[in-house]
C-alpha positions, -999 to +999 in steps of 0.1 A: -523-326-144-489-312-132-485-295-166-515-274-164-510-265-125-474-251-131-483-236-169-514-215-154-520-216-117-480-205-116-482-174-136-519-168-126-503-167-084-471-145-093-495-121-110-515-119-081-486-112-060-474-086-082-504-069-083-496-058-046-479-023-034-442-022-050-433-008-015-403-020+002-427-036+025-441-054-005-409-067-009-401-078+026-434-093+031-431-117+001-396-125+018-408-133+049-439-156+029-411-170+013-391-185+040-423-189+062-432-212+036-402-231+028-396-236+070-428-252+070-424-271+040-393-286+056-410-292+089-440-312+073-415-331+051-396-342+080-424-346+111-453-359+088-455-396+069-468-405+037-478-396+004-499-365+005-474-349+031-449-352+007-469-335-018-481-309+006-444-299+012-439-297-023-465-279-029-457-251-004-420-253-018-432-246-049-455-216-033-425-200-021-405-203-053-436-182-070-429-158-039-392-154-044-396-151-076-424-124-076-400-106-047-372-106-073-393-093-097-412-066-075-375-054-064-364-047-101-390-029-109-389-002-080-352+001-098-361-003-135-393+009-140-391+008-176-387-032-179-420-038-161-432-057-185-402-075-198-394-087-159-436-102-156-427-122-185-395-135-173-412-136-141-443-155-152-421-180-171-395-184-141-428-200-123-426-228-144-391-240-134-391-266-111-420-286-136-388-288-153-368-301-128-395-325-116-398-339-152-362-345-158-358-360-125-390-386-141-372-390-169-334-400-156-355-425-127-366-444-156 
């Protein structure tokens, strides 16, 4: 179930995001989501208990990845407008990276 999340809800949220304005207040705005995000990730993490807290601050890590990542992206392209489709792909496939991180985490606990 992890698999198909980060292999098409990922991509499917960073090109949502960079469907918005390229503006510099594009860009700033999915900073600020960013570390809104990972502050509140970190707060859950360390004032709420149990399982599905733990997941919900993952889960809102992982949200701000797809936003730095989509910032990133939305930043190169107001300065190389001609790889706009070259940086959604490597933007699209940089949402994917911490499934890999999580799975070889799995694999190394065994």
């Amino acid at each position: 179930m992890s698999f198909v999340i980060a292999f098409i809800a990922g991509p499917a949220a960073f090109f949502v995001l960079a469907r918005q304005s390229r503006g510099r207040v594009a860009v700033w705005s999915l900073g600020l989501m960013a570390a809104g995000l990972t502050i509140s990730a970190l707060v859950l993490f360390e004032c709420a208990a149990g399982q599905g807290a733990q997941i919900a601050a993952l889960v809102m890590l992982w949200l701000a990845w797809i936003a730095a990542v989509t910032m990133v992206v939305q930043a190169l392209r107001r300065r190389l407008p001609h790889m706009a489709r070259v940086l959604n792909a490597l933007g699209a496939m940089a949402t994917t990276l911490p499934w890999f991180g999580f799975y070889f985490a799995t694999m190394v606990a065994l």
